[in-house]
Backbone as numpy.savetxt, mean C-alpha at the origin, in Angstrom:
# Nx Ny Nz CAx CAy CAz Cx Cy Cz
10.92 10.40 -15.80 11.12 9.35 -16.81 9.97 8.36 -16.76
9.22 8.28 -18.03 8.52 7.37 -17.86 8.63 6.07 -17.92
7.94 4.71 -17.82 8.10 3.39 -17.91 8.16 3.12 -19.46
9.40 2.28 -19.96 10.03 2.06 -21.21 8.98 0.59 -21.74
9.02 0.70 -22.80 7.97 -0.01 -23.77 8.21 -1.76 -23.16
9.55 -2.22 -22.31 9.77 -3.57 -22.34 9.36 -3.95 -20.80
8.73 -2.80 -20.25 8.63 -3.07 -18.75 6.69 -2.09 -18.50
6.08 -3.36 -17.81 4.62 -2.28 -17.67 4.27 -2.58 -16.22
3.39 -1.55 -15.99 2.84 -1.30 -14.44 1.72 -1.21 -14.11
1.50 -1.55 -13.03 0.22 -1.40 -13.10 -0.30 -1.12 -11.69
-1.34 -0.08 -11.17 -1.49 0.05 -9.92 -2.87 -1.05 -9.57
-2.50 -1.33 -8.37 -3.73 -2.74 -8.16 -4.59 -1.89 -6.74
-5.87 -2.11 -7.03 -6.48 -1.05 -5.73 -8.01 -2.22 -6.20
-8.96 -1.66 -5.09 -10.06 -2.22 -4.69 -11.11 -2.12 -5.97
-12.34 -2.79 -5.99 -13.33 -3.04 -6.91 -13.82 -1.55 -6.64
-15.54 -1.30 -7.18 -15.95 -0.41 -6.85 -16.86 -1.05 -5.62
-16.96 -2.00 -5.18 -17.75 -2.66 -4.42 -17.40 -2.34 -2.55
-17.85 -1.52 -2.50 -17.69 -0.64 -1.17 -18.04 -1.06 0.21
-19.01 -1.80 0.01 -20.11 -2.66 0.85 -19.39 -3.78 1.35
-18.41 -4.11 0.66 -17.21 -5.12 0.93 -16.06 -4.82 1.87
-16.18 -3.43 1.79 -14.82 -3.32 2.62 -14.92 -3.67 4.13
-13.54 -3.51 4.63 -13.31 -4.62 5.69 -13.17 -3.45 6.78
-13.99 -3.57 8.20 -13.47 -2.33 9.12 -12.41 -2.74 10.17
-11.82 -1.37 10.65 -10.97 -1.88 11.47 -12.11 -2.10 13.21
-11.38 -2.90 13.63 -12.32 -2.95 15.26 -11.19 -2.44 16.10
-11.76 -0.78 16.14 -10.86 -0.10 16.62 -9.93 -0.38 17.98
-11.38 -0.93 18.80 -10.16 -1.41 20.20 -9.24 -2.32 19.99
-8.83 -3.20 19.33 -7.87 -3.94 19.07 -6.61 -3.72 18.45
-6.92 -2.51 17.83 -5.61 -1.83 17.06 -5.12 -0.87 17.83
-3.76 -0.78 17.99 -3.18 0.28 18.65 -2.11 1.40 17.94
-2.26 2.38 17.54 -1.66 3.43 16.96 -0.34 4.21 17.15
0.34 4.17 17.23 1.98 5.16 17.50 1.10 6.53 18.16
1.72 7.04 18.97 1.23 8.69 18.75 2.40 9.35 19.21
3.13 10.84 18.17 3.70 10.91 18.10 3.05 12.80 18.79
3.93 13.27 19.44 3.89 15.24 19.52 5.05 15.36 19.68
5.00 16.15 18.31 5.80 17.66 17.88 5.90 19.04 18.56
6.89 19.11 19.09 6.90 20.57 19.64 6.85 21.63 19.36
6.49 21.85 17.78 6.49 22.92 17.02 5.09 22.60 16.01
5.12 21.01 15.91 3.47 21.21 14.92 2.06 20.69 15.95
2.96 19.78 16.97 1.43 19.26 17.69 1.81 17.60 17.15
0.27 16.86 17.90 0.43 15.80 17.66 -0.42 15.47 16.80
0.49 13.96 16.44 0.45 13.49 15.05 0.25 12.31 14.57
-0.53 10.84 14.41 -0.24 9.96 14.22 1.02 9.13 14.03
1.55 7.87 14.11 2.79 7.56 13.87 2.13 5.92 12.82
3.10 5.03 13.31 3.06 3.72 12.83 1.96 2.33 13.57
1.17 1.51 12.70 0.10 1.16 13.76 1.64 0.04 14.62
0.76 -0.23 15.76 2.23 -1.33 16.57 1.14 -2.86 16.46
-0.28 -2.79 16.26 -0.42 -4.04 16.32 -1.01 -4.79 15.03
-0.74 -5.90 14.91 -1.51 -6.67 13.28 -3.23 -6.53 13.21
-3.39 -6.27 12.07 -4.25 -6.29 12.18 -6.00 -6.76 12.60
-7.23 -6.48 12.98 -7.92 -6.59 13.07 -9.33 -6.26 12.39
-9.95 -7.13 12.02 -11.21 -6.42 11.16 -12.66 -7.30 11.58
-13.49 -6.48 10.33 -14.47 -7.37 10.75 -15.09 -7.08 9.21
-15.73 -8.13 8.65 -16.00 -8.46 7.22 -17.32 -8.35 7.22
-17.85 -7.75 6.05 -19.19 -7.61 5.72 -20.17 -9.26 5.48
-21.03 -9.31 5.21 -21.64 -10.36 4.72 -21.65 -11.01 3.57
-21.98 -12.19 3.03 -21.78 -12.27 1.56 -20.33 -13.19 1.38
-20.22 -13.78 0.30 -18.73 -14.18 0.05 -17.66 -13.53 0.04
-16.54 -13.87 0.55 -15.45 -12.73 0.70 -14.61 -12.93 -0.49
-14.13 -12.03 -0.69 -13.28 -11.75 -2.15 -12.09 -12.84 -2.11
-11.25 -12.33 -2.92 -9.93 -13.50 -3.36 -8.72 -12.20 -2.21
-9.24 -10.99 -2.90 -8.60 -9.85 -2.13 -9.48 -9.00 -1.06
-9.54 -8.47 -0.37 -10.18 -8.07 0.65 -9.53 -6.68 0.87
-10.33 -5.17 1.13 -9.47 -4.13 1.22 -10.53 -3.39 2.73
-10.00 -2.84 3.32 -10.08 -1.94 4.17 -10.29 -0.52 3.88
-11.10 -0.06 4.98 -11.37 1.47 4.75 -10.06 2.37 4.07
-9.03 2.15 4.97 -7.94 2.59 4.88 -7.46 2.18 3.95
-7.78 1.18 3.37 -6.92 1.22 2.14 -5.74 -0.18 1.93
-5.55 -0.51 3.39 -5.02 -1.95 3.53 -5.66 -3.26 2.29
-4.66 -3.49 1.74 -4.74 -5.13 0.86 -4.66 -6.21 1.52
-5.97 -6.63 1.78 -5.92 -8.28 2.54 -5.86 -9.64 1.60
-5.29 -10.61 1.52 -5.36 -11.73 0.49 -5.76 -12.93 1.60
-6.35 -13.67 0.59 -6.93 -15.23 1.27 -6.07 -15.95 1.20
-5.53 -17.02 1.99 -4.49 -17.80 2.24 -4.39 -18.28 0.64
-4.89 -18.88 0.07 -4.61 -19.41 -1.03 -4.11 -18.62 -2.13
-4.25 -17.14 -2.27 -4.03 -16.05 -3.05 -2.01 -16.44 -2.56
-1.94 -16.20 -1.42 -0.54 -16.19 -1.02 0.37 -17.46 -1.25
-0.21 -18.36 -1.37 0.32 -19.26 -1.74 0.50 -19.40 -3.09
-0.51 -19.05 -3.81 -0.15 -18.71 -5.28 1.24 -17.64 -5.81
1.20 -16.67 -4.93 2.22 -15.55 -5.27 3.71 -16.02 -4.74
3.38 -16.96 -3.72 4.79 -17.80 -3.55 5.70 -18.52 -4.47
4.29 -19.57 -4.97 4.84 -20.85 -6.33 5.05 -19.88 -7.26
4.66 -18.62 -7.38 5.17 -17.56 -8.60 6.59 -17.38 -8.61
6.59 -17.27 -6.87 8.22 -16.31 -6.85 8.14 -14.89 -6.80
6.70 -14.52 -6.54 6.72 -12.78 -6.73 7.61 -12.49 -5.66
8.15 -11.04 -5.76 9.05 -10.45 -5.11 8.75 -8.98 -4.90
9.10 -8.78 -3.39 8.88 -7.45 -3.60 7.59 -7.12 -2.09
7.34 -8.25 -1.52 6.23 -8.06 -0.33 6.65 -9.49 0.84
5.93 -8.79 1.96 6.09 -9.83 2.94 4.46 -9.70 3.54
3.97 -10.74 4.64 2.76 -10.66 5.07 2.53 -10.58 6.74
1.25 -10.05 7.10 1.19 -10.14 8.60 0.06 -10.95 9.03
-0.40 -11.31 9.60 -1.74 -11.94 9.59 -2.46 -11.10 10.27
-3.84 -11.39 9.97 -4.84 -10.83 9.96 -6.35 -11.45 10.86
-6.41 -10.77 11.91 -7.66 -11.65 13.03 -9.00 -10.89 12.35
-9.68 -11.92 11.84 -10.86 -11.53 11.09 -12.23 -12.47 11.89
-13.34 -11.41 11.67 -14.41 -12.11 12.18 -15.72 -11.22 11.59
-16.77 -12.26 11.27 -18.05 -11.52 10.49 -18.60 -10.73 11.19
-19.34 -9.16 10.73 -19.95 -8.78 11.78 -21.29 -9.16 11.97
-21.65 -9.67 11.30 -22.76 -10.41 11.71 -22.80 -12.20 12.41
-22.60 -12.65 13.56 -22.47 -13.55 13.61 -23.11 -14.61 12.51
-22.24 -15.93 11.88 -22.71 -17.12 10.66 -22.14 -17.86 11.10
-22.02 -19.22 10.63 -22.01 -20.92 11.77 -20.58 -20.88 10.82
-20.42 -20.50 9.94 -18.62 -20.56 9.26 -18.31 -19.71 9.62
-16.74 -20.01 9.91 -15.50 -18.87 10.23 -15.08 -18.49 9.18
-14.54 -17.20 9.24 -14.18 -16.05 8.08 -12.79 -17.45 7.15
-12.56 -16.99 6.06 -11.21 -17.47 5.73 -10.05 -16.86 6.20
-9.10 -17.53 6.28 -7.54 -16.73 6.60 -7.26 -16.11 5.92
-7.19 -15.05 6.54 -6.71 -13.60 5.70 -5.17 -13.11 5.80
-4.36 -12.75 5.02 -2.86 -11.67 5.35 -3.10 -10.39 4.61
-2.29 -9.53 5.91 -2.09 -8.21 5.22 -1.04 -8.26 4.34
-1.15 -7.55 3.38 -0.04 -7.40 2.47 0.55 -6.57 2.71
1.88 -6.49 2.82 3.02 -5.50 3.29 4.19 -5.23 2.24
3.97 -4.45 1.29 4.40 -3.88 0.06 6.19 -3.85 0.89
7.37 -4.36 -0.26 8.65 -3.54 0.51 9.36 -3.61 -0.53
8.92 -3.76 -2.28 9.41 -3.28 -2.95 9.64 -2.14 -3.39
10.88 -1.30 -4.08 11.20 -0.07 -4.22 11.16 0.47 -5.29
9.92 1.06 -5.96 9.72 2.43 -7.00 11.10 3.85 -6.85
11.36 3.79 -6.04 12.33 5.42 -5.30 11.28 6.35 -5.25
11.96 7.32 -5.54 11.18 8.81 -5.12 10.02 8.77 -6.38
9.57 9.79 -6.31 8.43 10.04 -7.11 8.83 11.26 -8.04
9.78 11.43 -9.19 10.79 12.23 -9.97 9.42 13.63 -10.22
10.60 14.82 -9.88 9.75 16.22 -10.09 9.28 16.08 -11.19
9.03 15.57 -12.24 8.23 15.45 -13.51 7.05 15.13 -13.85
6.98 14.17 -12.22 5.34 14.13 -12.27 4.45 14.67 -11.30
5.04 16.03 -10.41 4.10 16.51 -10.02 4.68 16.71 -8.24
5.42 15.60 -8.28 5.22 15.45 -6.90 6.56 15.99 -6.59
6.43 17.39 -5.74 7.75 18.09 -4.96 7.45 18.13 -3.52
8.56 18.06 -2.67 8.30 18.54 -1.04 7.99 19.89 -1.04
7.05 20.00 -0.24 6.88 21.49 0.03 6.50 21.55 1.61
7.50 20.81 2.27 7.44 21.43 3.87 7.81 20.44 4.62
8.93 20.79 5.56 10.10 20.08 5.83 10.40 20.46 7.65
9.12 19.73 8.76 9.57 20.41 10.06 11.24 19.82 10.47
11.69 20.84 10.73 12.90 20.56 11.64 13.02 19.82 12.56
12.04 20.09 13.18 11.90 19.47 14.81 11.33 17.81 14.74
10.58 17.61 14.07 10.28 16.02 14.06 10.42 15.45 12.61
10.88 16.57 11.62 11.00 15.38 10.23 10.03 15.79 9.57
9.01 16.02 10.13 7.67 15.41 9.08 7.54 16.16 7.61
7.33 15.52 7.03 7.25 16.47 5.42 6.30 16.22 4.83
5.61 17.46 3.78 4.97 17.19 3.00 5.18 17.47 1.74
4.24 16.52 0.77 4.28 17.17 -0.74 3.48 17.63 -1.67
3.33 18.07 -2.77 2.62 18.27 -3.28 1.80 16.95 -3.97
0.69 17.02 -4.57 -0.13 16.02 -5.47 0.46 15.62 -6.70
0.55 14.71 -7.60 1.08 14.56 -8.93 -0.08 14.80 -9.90
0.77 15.92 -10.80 -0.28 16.56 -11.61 -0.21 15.77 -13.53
1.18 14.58 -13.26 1.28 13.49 -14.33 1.79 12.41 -13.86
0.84 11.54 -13.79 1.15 10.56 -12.62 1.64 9.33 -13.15
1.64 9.30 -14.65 2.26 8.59 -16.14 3.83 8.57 -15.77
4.66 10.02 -14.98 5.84 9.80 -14.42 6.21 9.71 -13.21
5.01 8.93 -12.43 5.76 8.72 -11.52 6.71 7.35 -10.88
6.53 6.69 -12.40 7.84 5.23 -11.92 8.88 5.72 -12.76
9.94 5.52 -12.39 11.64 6.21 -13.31 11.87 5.22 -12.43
12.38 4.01 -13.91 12.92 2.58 -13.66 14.40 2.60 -13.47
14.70 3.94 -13.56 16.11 3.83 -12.51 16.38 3.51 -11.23
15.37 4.07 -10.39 15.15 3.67 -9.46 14.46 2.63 -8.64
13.97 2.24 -9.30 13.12 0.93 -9.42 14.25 -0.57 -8.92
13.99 -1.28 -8.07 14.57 -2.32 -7.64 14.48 -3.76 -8.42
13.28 -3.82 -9.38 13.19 -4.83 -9.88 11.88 -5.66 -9.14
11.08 -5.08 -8.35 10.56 -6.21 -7.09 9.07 -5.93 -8.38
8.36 -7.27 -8.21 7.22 -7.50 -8.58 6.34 -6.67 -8.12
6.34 -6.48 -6.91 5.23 -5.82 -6.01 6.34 -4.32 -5.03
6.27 -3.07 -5.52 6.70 -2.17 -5.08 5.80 -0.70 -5.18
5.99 0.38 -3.99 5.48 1.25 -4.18 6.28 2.67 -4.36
6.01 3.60 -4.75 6.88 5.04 -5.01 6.55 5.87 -4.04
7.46 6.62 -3.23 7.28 7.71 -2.42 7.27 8.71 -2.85
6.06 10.04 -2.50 5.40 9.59 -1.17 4.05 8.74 -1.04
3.98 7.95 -1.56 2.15 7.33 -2.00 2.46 6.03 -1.48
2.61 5.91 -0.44 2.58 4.32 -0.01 1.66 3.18 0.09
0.24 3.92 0.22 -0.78 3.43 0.10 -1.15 2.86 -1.71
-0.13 3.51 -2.48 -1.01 2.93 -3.67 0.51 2.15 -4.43
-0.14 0.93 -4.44 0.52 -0.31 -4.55 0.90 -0.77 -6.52
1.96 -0.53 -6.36 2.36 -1.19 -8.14 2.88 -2.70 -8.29
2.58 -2.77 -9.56 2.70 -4.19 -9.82 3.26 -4.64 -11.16
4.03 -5.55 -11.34 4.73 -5.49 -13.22 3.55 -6.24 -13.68
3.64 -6.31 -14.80 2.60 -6.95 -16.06 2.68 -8.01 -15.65
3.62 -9.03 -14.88 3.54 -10.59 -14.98 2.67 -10.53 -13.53
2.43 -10.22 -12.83 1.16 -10.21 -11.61 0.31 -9.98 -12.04
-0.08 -8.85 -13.17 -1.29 -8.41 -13.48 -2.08 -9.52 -14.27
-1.21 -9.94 -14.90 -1.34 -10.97 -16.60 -1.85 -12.52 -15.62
-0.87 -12.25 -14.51 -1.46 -13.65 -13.89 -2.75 -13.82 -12.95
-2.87 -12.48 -12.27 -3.87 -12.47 -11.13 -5.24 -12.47 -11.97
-5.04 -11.90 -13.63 -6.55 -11.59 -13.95 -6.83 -12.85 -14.81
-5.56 -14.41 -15.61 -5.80 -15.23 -15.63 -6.27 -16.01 -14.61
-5.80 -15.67 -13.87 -6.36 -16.67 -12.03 -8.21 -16.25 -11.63
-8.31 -15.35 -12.16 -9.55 -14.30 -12.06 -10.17 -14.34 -10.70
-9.14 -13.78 -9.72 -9.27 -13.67 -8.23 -9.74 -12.41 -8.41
-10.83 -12.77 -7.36 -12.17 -11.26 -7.14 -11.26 -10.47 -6.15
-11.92 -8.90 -6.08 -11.59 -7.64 -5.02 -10.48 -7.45 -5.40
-10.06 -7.44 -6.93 -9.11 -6.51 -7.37 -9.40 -6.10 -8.79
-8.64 -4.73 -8.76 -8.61 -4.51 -10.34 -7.68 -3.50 -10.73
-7.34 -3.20 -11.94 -5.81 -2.85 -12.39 -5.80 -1.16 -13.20
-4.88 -0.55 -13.13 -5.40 0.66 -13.65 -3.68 0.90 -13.95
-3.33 1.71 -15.03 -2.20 1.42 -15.50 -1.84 3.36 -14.59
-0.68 3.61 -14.57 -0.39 4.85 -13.68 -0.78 6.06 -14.34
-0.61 6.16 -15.72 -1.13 7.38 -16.32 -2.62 7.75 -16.30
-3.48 6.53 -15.72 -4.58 7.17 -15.80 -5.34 7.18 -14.29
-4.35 7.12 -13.41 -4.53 7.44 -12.25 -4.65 9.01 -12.02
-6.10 8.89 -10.88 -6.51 10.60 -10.58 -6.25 10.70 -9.27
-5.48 12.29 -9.37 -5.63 12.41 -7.91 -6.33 13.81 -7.56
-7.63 13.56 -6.40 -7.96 14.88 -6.08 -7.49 15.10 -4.76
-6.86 16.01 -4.27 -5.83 15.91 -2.93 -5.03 17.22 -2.91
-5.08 17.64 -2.01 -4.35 19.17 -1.66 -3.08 19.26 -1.15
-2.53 17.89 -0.51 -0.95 17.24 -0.38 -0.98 16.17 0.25
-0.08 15.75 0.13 0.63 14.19 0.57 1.25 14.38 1.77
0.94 13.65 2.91 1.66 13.63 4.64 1.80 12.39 4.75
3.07 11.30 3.99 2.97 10.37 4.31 3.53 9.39 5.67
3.86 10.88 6.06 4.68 9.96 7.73 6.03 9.67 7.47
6.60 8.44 8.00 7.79 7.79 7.87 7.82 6.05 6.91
8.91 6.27 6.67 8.22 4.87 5.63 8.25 3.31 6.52
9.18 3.88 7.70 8.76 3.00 8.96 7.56 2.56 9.44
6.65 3.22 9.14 5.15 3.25 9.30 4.48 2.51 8.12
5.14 2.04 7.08 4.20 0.96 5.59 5.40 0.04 5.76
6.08 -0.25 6.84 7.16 -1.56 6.37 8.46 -1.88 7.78
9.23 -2.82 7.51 9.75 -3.30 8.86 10.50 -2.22 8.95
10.91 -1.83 10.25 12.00 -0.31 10.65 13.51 -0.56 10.00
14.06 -2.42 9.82 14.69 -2.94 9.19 14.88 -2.24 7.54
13.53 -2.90 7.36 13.58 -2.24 5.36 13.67 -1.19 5.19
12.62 0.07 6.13 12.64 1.81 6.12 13.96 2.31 6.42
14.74 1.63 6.91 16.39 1.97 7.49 17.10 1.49 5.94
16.81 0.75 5.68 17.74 0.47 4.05 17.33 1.24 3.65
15.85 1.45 2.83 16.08 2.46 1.78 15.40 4.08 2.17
15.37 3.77 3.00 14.49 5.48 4.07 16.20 6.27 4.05
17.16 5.54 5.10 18.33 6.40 5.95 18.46 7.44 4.37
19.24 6.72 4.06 19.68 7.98 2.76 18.78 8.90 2.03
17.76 8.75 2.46 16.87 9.93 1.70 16.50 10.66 3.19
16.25 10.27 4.10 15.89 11.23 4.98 14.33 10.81 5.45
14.13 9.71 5.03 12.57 9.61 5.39 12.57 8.15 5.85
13.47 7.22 6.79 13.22 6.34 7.34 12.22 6.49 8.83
C-alpha cells in the first residue's frame, strides 16, 4: 500500500559532500559480538555512545558518519523539541577535530530513530528469504518498488520513523521536511521513497535491539520475531 495523497514522506540521508563525514575512533567504540553455532560469528549491537572525529571546515547543522549514523548540533535538537517532533530519542556524542584547532567541535547527538513504519509489505520487494534457527538471524531480499514500502497501516503516526528491514534509512512526514528546509539547516537532504535506489544483494539487519532501546525493540520487535 502506498502513502495516501493526505500524508507525505520523505527519506532524510546525507549531502553528497563526503569529505564531511564523521569517522568512528575505533578504540573507543565497543561492538556486541555475537557466534552462532550453525552460521559463525556475527556482529551484534554497538554497547557504547558514540565517538568520532570531524573533518575540517565548518560542521554541518546535521553531521553523518561512515556508517550512516545522523548526528545533529545541539541547537538542531532543540528546535525539533519546540516542534514537538515525535518519533526519536538522542545519545550524545564525544566529538573531536582530527586535526587539532584552538575551538572545540560543537555538541553533537546521535539520533536514535524509534518511530514505527512496520514491516516493509511484500509489494515492495522486500521478502525474508532466510531464517537461522539457532540464533534468529534473518535475511531479506532488496526492494525492487520502494514507492511501497510505507503502508500507513502500520505506521504509528511518529514524525521521525523507520520500516523494517532498513533501519539505517530514516523517514520523515512533510511537516519536518517543510520545516528543516525552511530552517535551511546544512548536511541534509530529502528524497521522497519512490525514488529511492537500491543496489544490494540482501538485507542482514540484525535485531532491532541493535537501532533502539531493548525496551522499544521488545514493544514492537516481540511480536514479529525480530526484537
Amino acid at each position: 500500500m502506498s502513502t495516501s495523497p493526505k500524508n507525505r514522506f520523505w527519506h532524510i540521508y546525507a549531502t553528497d559532500q563526503e569529505y564531511k563525514r564523521a569517522e568512528w575512533v575505533q578504540e573507543e567504540v565497543d561492538l556486541e559480538q555475537k557466534v552462532c553455532p550453525v552460521e559463525g560469528p556475527s556482529g551484534g549491537r554497538r554497547l557504547t555512545d558514540l565517538s568520532v572525529l570531524l573533518r575540517g571546515g565548518r560542521v554541518d547543522d546535521f553531521v553523518w558518519t561512515w556508517l550512516s549514523e545522523c548526528l545533529i548540533q545541539d541547537h538542531v535538537l532543540q528546535f525539533f523539541r519546540e516542534q514537538g517532533y515525535t518519533g526519536f530519542e538522542v545519545k550524545p556524542v564525544k566529538a573531536r577535530f582530527k586535526k587539532e584547532r584552538a575551538e572545540p567541535p560543537p555538541r553533537l547527538w546521535e539520533l536514535v530513530v524509534t518511530g514505527w513504519g512496520g514491516m516493509a509489505p511484500p509489494e515492495s520487494g522486500v521478502r525474508l528469504t532466510h531464517h537461522c534457527p539457532s540464533c534468529g538471524r534473518r535475511k531479506y531480499s532488496c526492494p525492487t518498488d520502494p514507492g511501497k514500502l510505507i503502508d500507513e497501516r502500520q505506521w504509528d503516526g511518529s514524525d521521525f520513523f523507520i520500516v523494517w528491514p532498513l533501519p539505517k534509512y530514516l523517514f520523515v512526514t512533510d511537516r519536518v521536511a517543510r520545516a528543516v528546509r525552511k530552517r535551511r539547516f546544512t548536511g541534509v537532504r530529502f528524497v521522497a521513497p519512490e525514488n529511492l535506489e537500491f543496489i544490494c544483494s540482501e538485507l542482514s539487519p540484525g535485531r532491532l535491539s541493535y537501532w533502539m532501546s531493548e525496551a522499544r525493540a521488545r514493544e514492537l520487535g516481540e511480536p514479529l520475531g525480530i526484537d
